[in-house]
MARMINU-873131 format. One line per 2 residues: number of its first residue (from 1); for each residue x, y, z of N, C-alpha, C. Coordinates in steps of 0.05 Angstrom, whole numbers. Atoms other than C-alpha are relative to their C-alpha. Example, Ala and Ser with C-alpha at 12.3 -4.5 7.8 and 13.67 -1.06 7.14 Angstrom:
REM MARMINU-873131
1	18:-24:0:246:-90:156:18:24:0 | -16:-24:-1:273:-21:143:-15:22:14 .
END
This chain:
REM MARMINU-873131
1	29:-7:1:-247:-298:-476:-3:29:-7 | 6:-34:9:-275:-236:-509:-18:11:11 .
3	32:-14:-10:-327:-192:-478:0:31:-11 | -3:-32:14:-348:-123:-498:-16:21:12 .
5	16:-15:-8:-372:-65:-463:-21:9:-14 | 10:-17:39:-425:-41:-505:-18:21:15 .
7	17:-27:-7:-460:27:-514:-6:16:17 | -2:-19:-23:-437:67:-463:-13:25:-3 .
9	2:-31:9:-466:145:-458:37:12:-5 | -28:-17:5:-384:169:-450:15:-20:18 .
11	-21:15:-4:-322:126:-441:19:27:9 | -21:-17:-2:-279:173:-399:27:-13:10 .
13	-11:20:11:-222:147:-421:36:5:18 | -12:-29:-9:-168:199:-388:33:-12:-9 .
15	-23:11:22:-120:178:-442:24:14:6 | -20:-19:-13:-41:198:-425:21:-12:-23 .
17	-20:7:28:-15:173:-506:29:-24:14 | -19:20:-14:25:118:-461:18:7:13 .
19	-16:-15:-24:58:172:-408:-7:-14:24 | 8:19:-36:13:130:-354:3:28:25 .
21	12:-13:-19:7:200:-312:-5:32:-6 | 11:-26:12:-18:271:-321:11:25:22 .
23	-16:-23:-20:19:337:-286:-15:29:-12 | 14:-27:-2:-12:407:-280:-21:1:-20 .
25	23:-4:14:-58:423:-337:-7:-24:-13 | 12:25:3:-62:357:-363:-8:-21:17 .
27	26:6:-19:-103:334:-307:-22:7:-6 | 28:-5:12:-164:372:-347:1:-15:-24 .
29	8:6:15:-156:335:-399:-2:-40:-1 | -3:33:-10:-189:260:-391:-19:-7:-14 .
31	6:16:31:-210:248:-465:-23:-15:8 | 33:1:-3:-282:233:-465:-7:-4:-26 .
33	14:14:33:-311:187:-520:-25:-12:3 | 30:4:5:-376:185:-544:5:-19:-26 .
35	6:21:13:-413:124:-583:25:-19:-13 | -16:20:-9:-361:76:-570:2:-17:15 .
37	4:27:-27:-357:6:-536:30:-11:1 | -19:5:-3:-302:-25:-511:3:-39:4 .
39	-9:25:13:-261:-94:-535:14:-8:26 | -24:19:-15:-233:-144:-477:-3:-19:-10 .
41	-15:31:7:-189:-203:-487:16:-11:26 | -19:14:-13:-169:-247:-433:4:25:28 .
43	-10:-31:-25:-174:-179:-375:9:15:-8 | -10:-17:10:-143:-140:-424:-21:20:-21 .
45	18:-23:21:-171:-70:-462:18:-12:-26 | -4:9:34:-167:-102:-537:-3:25:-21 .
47	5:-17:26:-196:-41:-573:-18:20:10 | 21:-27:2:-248:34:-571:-12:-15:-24 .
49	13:8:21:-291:6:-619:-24:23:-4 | 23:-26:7:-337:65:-655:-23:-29:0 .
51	25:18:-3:-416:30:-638:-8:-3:-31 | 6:3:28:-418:35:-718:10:-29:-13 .
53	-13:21:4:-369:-21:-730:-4:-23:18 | 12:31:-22:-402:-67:-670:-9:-22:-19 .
55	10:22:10:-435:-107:-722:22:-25:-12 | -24:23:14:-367:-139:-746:13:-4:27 .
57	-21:13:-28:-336:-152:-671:-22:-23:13 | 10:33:-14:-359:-225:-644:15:4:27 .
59	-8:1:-24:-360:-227:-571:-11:-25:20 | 18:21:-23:-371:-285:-514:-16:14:13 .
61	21:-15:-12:-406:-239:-473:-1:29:-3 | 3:-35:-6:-435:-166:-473:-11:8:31 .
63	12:-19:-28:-445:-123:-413:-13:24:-13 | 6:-20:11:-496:-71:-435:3:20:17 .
65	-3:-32:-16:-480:0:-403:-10:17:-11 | 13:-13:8:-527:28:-449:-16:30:27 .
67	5:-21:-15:-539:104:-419:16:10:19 | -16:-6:-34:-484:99:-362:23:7:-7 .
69	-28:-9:-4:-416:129:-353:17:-23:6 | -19:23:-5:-358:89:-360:31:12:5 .
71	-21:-20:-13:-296:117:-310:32:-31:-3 | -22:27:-9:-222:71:-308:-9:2:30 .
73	7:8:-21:-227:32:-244:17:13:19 | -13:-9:-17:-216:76:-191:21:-14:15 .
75	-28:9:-6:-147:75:-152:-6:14:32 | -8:-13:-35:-144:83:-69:21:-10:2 .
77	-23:5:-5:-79:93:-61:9:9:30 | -8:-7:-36:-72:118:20:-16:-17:23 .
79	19:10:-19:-111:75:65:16:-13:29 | -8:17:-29:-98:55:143:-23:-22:5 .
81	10:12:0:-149:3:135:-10:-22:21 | 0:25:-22:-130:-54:184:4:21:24 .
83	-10:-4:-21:-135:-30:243:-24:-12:18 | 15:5:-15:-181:-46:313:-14:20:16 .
85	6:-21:-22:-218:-4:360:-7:26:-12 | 19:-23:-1:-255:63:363:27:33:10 .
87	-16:-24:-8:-218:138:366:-28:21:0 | 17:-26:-7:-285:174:381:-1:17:20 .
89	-6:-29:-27:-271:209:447:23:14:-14 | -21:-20:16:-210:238:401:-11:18:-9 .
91	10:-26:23:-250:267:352:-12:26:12 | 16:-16:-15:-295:302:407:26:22:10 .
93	-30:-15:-17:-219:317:442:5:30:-19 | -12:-10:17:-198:358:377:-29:26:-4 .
95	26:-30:-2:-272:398:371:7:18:19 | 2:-25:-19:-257:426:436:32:14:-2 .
97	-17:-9:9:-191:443:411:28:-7:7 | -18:19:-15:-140:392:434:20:-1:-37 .
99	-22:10:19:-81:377:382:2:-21:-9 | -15:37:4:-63:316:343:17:-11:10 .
101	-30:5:-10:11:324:374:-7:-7:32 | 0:-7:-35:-17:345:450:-17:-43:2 .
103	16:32:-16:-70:273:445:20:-27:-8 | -24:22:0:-6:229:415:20:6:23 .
105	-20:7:-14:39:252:468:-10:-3:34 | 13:7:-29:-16:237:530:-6:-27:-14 .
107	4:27:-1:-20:166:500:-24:-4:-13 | 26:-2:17:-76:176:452:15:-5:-33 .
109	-2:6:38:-78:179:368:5:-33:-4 | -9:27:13:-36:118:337:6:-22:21 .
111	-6:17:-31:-17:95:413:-27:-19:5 | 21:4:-15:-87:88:427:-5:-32:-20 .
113	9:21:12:-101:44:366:17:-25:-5 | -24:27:1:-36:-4:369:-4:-14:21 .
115	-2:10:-25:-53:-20:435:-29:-16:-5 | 19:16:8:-124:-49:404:7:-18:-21 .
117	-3:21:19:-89:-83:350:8:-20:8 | -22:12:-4:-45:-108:392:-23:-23:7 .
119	14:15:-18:-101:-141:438:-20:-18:-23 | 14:13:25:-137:-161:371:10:-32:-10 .
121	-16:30:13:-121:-240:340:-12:3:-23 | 3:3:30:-115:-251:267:-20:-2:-3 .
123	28:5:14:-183:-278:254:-11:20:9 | 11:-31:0:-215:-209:291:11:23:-17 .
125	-6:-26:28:-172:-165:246:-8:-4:-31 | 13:16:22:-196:-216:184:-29:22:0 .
127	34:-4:-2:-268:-199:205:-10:33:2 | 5:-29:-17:-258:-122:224:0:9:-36 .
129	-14:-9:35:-225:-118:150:-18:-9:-35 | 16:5:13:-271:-147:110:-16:13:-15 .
131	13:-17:-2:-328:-106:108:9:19:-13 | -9:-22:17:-290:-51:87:18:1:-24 .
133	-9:8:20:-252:-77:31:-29:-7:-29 | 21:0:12:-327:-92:7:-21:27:-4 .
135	24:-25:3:-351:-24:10:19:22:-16 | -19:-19:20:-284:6:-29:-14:-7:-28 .
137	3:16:22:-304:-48:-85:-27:15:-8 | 23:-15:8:-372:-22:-79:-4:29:-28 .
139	-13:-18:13:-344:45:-102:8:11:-19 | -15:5:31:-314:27:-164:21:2:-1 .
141	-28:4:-5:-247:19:-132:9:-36:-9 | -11:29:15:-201:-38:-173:26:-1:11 .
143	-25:3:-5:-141:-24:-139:-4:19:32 | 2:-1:-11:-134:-16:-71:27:3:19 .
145	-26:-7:-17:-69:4:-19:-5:-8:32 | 3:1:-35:-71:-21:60:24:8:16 .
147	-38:0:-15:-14:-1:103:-14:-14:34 | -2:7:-13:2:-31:164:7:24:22 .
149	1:-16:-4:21:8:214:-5:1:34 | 11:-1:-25:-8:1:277:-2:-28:14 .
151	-13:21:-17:26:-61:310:25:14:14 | -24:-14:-19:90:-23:324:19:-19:13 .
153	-26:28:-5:126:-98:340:0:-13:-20 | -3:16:25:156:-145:298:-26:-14:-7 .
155	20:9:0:98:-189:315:-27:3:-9 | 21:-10:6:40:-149:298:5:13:-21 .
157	-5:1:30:66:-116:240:0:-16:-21 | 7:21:15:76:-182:216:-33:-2:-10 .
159	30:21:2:7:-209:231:-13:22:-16 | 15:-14:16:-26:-136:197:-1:-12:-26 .
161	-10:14:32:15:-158:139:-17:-25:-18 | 14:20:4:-16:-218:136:-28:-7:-5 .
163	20:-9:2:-81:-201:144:-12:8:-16 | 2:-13:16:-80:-158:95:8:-10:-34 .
165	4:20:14:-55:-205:51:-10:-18:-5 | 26:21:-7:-105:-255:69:-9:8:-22 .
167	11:3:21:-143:-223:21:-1:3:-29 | -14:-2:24:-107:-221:-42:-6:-24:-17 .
169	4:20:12:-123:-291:-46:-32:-10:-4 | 19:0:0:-197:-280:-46:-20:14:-20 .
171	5:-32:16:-208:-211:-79:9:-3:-25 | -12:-3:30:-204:-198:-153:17:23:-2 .
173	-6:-29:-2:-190:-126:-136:42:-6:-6 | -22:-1:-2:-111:-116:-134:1:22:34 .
175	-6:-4:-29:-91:-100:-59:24:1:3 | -26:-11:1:-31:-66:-43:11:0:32 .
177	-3:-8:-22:-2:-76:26:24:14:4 | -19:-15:-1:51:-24:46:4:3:36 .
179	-13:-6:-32:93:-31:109:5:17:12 | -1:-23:-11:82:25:153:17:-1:28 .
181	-7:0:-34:128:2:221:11:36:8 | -8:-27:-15:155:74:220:-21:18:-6 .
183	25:-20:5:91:109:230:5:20:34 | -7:-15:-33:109:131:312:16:-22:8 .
185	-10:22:-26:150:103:367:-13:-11:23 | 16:12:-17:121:52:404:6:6:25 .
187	-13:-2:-38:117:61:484:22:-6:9 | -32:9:-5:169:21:491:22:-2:-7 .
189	-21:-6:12:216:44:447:-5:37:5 | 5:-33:-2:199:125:470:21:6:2 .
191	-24:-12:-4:266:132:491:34:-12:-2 | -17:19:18:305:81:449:-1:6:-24 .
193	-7:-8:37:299:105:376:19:-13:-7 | -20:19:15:356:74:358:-9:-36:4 .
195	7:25:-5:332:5:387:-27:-4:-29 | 30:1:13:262:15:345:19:-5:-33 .
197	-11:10:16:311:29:280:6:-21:-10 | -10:24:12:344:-26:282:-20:-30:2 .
199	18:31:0:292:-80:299:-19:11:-31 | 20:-5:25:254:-41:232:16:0:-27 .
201	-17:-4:18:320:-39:192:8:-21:-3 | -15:23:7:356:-99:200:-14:-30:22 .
203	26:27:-1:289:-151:227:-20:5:-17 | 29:7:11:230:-128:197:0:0:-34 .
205	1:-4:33:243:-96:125:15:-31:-13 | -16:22:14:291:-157:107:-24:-24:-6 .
207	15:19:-8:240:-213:136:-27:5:-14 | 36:-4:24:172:-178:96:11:-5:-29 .
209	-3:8:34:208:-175:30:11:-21:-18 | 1:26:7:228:-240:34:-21:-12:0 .
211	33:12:-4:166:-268:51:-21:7:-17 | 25:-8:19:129:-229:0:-23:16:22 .
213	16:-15:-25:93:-192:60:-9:24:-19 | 4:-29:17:100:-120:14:31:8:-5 .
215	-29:-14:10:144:-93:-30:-3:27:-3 | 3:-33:-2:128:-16:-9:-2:0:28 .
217	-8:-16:-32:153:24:57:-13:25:-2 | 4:-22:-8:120:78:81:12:17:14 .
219	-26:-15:-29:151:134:136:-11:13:9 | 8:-26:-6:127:186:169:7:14:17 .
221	-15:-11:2:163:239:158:-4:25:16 | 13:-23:-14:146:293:219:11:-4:27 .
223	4:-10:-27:157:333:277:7:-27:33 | 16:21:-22:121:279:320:8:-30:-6 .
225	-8:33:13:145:215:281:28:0:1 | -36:2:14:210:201:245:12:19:-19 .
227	-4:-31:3:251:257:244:27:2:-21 | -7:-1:32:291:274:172:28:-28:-7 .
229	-34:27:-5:370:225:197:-15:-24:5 | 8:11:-8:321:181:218:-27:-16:-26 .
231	14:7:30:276:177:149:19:-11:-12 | -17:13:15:334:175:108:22:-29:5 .
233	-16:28:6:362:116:142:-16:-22:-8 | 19:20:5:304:76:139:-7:-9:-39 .
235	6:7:38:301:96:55:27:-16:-10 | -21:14:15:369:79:48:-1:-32:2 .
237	8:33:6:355:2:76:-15:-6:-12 | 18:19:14:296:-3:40:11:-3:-29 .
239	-11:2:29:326:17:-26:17:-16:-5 | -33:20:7:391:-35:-13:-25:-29:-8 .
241	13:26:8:326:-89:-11:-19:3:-25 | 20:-11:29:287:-54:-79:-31:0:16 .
243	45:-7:5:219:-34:-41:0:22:-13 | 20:-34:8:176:25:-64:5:11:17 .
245	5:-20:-20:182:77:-25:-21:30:4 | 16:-24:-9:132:129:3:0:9:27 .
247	-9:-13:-31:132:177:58:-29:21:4 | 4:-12:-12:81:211:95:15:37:8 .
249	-12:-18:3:104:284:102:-9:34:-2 | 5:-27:-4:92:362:120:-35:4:1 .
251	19:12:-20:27:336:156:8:33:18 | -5:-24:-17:35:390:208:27:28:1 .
253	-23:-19:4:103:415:196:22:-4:-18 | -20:-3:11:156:429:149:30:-1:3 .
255	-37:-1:-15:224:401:169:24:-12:-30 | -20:2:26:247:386:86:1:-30:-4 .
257	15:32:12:210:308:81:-3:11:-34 | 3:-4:29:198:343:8:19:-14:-8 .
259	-28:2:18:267:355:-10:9:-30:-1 | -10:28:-2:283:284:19:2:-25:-20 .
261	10:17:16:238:248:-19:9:0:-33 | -9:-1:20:254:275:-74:28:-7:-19 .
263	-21:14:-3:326:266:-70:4:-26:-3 | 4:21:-5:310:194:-57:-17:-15:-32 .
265	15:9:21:257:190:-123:-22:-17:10 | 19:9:-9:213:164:-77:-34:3:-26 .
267	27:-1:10:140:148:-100:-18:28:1 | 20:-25:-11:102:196:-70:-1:21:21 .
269	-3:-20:-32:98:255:-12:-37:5:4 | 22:1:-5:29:243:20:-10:17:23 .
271	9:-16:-16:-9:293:62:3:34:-9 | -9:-27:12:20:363:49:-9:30:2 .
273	15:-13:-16:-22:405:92:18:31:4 | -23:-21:-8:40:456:108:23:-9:-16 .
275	-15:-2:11:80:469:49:1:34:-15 | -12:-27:1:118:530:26:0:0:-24 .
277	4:2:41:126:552:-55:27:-5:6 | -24:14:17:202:526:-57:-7:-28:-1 .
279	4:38:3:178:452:-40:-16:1:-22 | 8:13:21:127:463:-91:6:4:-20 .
281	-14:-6:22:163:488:-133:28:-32:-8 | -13:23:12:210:432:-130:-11:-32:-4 .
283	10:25:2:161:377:-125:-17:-1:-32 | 1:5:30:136:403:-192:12:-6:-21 .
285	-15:3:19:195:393:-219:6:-28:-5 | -15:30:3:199:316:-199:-10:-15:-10 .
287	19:14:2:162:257:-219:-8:-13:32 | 16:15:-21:139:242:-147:-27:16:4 .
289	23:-9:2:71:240:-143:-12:14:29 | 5:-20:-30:35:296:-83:-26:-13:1 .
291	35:20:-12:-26:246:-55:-12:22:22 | 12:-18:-28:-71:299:-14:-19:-9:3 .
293	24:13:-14:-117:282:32:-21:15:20 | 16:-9:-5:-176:319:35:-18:-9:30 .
295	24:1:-24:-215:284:88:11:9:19 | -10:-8:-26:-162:291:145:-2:31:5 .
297	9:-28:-12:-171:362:141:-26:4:8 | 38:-14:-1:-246:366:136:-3:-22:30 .
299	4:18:-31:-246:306:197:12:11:19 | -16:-16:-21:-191:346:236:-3:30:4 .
301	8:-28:15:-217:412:209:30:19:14 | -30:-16:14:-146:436:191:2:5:-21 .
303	-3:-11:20:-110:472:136:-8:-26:-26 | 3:18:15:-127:434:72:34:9:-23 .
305	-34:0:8:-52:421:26:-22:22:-24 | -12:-24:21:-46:476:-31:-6:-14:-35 .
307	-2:17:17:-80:427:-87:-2:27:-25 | -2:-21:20:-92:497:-133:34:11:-5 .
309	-36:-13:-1:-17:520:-126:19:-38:-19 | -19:25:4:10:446:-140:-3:-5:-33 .
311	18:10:34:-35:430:-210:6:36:-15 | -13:-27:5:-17:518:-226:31:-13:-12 .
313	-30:4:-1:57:493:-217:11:-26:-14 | -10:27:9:50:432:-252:7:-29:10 .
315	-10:24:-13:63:382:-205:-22:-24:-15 | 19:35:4:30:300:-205:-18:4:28 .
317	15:2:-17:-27:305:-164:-24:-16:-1 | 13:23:-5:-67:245:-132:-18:13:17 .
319	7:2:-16:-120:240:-86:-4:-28:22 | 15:24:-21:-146:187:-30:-11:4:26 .
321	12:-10:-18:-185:183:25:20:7:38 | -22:-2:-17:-126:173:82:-17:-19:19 .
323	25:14:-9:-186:121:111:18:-7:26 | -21:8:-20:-160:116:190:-18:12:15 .
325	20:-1:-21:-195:112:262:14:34:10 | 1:-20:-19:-168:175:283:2:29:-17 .
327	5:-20:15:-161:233:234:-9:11:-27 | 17:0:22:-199:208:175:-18:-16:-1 .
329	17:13:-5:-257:168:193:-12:-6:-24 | 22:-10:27:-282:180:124:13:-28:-20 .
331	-8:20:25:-287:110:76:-6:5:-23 | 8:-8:15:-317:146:28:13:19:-28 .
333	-29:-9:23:-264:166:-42:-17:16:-9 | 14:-16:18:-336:199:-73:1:21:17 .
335	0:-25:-19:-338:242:-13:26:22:0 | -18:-15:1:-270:259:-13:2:18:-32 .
337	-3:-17:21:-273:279:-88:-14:24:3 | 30:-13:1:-330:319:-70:17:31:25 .
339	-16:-20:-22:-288:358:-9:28:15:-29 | -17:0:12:-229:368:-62:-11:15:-13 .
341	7:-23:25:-272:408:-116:-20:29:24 | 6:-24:-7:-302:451:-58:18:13:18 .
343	-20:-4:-26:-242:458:-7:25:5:-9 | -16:-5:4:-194:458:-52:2:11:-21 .
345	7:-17:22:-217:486:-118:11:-10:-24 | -7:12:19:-201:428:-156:-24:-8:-25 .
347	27:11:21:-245:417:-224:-11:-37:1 | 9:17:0:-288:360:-238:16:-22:-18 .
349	-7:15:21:-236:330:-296:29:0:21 | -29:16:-12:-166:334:-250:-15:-6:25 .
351	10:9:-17:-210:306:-198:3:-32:-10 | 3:29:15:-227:248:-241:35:-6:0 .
353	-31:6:4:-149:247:-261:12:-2:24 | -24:5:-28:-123:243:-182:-11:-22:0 .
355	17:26:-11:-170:186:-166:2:-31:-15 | -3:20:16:-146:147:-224:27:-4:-11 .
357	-24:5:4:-82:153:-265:19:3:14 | -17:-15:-20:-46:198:-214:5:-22:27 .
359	-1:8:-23:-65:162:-157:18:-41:-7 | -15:24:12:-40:92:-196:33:7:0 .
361	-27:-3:-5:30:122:-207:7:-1:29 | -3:11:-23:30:126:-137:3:-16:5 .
363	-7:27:-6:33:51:-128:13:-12:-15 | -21:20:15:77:39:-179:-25:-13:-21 .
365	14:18:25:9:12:-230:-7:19:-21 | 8:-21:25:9:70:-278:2:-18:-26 .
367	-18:21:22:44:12:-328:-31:-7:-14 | 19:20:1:-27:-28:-326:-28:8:5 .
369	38:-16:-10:-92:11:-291:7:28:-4 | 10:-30:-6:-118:79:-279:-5:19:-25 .
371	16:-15:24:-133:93:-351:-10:-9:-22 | 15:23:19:-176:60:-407:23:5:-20 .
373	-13:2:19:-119:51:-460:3:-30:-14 | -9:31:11:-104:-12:-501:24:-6:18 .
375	-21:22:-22:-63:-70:-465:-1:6:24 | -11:-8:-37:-76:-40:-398:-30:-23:9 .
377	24:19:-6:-123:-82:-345:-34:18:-8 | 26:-1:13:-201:-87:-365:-11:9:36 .
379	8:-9:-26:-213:-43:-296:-13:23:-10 | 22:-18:5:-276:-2:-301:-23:11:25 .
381	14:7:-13:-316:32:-258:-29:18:-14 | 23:-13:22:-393:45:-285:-22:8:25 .
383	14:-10:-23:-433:101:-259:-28:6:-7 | 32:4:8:-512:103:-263:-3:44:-6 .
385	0:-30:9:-503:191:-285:-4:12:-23 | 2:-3:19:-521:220:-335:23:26:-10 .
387	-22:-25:4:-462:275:-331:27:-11:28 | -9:16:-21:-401:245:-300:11:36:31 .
389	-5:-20:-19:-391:318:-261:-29:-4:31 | 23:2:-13:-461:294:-219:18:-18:21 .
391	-7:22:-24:-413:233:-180:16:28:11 | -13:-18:-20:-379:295:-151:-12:23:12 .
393	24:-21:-9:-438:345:-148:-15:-14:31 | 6:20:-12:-476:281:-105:12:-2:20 .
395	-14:11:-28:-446:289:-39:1:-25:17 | -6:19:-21:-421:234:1:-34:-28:-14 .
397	6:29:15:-468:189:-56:16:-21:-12 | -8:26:25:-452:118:-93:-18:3:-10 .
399	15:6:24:-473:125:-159:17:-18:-12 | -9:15:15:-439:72:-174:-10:-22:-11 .
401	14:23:7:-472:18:-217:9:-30:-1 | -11:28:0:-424:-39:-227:32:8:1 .
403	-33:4:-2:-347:-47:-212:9:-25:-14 | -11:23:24:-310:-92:-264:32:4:1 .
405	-23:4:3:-244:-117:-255:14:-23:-15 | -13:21:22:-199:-148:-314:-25:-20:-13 .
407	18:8:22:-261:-155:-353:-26:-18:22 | 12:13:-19:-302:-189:-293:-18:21:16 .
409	20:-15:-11:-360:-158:-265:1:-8:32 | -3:21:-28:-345:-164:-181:-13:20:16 .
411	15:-18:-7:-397:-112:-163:-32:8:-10 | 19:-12:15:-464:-95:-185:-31:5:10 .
413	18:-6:-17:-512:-54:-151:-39:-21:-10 | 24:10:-3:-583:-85:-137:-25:14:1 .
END
């Protein structure tokens, strides 16, 4: 089936000549075409068609976007999504000047919320999850990341998994679930670490990637989590079973999760709050992509990561919202772009470029989304602006007019 975008004001297109990701100064550049419509075939980008030559292209259907901005379909690539229960007496905890470390080690942060997942049954995490998978889509998000995370047993890890899979078979979107069991040690492994290891090394990773559960591990790589002998064993099993790997990392402190990752070729190093110029210096030198996450600072009101030094130095730099009950409350990706060009002094064009191609390599879909090119998916997201620098001026607005995935319209404001 053919359809055809037609007569957009500007196709920003954030073209990468078939590199699929953009590092330091080519992050400003995200190729912007005027009076041009665009050719799908079958969910696929067929062609840029100049609006001159429209009269010879035959289409089953047009979508007119006459006047509107047309962005690739945004990419959330960090999300804690599934989870249950409320962390608002936290947030109040942290105003009066309480720690993220001091309220996880009185039985608060990630404790607090495993212990609601736990009490949670599949169909309430279904129903909790919903909702907000419908308000990414809203967005003009086409690709989507959930991690698990907050079960902390085989059992409930599972069932996130599942959950979160649930809707894969519903959703047009693409949904990414990423196994987070090493996010903290559960209560009852506080003074077993090695016990927790091995029920996550040789039960859980084996049993998800058979099952098709997720083929991406997360870690987190800190202080307060899983500490560097303790990362690297967990990368080495996942790599003997071929997941993705990403890691969480220099979040509060610097113990050399960079170097690790990198070592490793990992995906990505997410967070990055407390980093030094040799890490970034060597993370510019890698292809792992640096995912920062604006909101947790502005929600935790902490340092924000070093996104001017990274894109300077050349690195791959993503964004996302880090969407989670306790130090990013924030579901909002326009908002975070919006924190990112005033907090971190990132422009309005490698803004656009984290949120889309960047943040795609991240999940391993640079191949297919996050930038309008021929043969990649027909993922679009269209914004009612007349200047696409206004969806980032627009604080904590949706200007988004319609979300279209693989040529399918699965959004469209009213």
């Amino acid at each position: 089936m053919r359809k055809l975008i037609k007569n957009p004001a500007l196709i920003i297109t954030v073209d990468t000549n078939g590199k699929n990701f953009k590092r330091g100064k080519e992050l400003s550049n995200i190729s912007v075409l005027t009076n041009h419509s665009i050719l799908i075939e079958n969910g696929i980008i067929k062609d840029l068609v100049p609006n001159s030559s429209l009269n010879k292209i035959s289409a089953d259907e047009v979508i007119d976007v006459k006047d509107k901005i047309v962005l690739p379909g945004l990419v959330e690539c960090h999300t804690h999504a599934a989870f249950a229960g409320s962390r608002s007496i936290e947030f109040f905890q942290r105003l009066k000047g309480a720690s993220y470390e001091e309220i996880l080690q009185n039985g608060g942060g990630i404790i607090s919320t495993v212990q609601s997942v736990r009490n949670s049954s599949y169909d309430e995490l279904i129903n909790l999850l919903q909702p907000k998978i419908d308000n990414f889509i809203s967005q003009g998000i086409t690709t989507l990341e959930i991690k698990s995370g907050y079960g902390l047993s085989y059992y409930d890890e599972i069932k996130l998994l599942q959950v979160i899979n649930h809707f894969k078979k519903f959703y047009k979107i693409d949904i990414i679930p990423t196994f987070l069991g090493a996010h903290v040690f559960p209560l009852e492994y506080k003074n077993d670490h090695e016990g927790y290891l091995n029920l996550l090394t040789d039960e859980l990773l084996p049993y998800i990637i058979k099952n098709n559960l997720s083929e991406f591990v997360d870690i987190y790589c800190e202080s307060s989590a899983f500490n560097l002998k303790e990362t690297e064993l967990i990368i080495s099993k996942a790599k003997k079973l071929n997941y993705k790997i990403r890691i969480h990392t220099n979040q509060f402190n610097s113990i050399g999760g960079i170097q690790l990752a990198i070592k490793h070729k990992v995906l990505s190093v997410d967070h990055l709050e407390v980093i030094n110029e040799n890490e970034i210096n060597d993370l510019a030198e890698s292809e792992t992509v640096a995912v920062l996450l604006p909101g947790a600072s502005f929600f935790s009101n902490t340092n924000y990561a070093p996104a001017r030094s990274l894109i300077d130095k050349n690195a791959i730099v993503a964004l996302s919202t880090d969407y989670n009950p306790g130090t990013s409350n924030i579901i909002n990706l326009h908002l975070i772009m919006s924190l990112a060009a005033i907090y971190m002094k990132m422009t309005a064009e490698e803004i656009i470029s984290s949120v889309t191609i960047n943040a795609a390599k991240a999940l391993s879909m640079d191949q297919i989304t996050g930038s309008i090119e021929i043969n990649k998916l027909a993922d679009f997201a269209i914004f009612d602006v007349k200047d696409y620098k206004d969806i980032i001026y627009n604080i904590g607005q949706n200007l988004t007019l319609m979300t279209i995935k693989k040529g399918e319209i699965i959004y469209q404001k009213t």
